[in-house]
C-alpha positions in Angstrom: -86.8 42.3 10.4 -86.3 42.0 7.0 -88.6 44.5 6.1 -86.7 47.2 7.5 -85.8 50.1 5.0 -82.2 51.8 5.2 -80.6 54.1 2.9 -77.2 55.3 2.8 -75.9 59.5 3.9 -77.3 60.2 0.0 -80.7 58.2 0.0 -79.2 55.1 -1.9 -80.9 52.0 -0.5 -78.8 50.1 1.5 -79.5 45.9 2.3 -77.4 43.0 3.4 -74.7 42.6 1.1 -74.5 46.1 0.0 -70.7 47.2 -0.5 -70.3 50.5 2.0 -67.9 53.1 2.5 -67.9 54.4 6.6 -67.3 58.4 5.7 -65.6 59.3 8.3 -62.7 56.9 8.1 -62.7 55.4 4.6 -63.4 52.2 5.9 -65.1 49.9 3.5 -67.1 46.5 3.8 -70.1 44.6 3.2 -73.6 45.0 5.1 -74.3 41.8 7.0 -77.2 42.9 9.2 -79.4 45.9 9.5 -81.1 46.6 13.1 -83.0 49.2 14.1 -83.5 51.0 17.8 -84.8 54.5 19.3 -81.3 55.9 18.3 -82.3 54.9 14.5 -81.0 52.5 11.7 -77.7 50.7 12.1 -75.9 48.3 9.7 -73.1 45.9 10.8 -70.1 45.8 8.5 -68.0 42.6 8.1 -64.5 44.3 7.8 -64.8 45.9 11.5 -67.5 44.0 13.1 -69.3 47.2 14.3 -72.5 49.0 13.6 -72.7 52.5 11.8 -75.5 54.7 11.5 -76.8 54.0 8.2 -76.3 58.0 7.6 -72.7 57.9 7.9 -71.8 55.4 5.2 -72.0 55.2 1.7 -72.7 52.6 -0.9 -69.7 52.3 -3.3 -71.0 50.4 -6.3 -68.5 47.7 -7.3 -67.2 46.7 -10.6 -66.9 43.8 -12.0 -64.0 42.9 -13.7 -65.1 43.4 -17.3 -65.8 47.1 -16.6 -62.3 47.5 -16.2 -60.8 48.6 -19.7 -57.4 48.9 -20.8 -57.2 52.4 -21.9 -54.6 53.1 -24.7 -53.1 56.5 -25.5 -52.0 57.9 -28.8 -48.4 59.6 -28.6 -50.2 63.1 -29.7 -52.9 62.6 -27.0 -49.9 61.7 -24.0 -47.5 64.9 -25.9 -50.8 67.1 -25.0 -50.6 66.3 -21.7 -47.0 66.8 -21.3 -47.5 70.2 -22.9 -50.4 71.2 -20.3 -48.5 69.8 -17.1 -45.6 71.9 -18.7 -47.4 74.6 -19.1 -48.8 74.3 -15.8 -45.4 74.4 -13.9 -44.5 77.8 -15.6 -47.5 79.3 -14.5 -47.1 78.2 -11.3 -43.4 79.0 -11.1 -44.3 82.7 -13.0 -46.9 83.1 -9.8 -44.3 81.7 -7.4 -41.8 84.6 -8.4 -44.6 87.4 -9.1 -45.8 86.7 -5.7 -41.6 86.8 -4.2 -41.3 90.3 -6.1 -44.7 91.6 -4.1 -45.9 91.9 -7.3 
């Protein structure tokens, strides 16, 4: 049954050895077979043994290790964001007491 078609809850073609994300739970794994019954189209995931409706998981696209980069930061650029989360805390603070006066 190799010929079976399955997508994922946004359309995304799913097959064995697709990477999956159950969404109800957050559970992830790897396809290892996709079946098919009068309920609809199942895959079996590795991590739990169990078969999901293929319209309640999603595929999660995995990186490979040289996609992850190193990012480095200026000392103006990580000051800015000091300044924002600062600024952040007053307004929230100002709406905190604004909200205590009734006001």
């Amino acid at each position: 049954m190799s010929d079976l078609k399955a997508s994922d809850i946004s359309g995304n073609p799913l097959k064995i050895g697709s990477f999956v994300e159950y969404i109800n739970t957050g559970t992830k794994g790897t396809v290892t077979e996709i079946i098919s019954d009068e309920e609809g189209v199942w895959a079996l995931i590795d991590k739990t043994n169990l078969c999901y409706k293929t319209d309640v998981l999603r595929l999660i696209r995995t990186l490979d290790e040289k996609e992850l980069i190193e990012k480095t930061f200026s000392r103006e650029e990580i000051n800015e964001a000091l300044e924002k989360q600062k600024e952040s805390s007053k307004l929230a603070e100002m709406g905190d007491v604004s909200l205590e006066s009734g006001g």
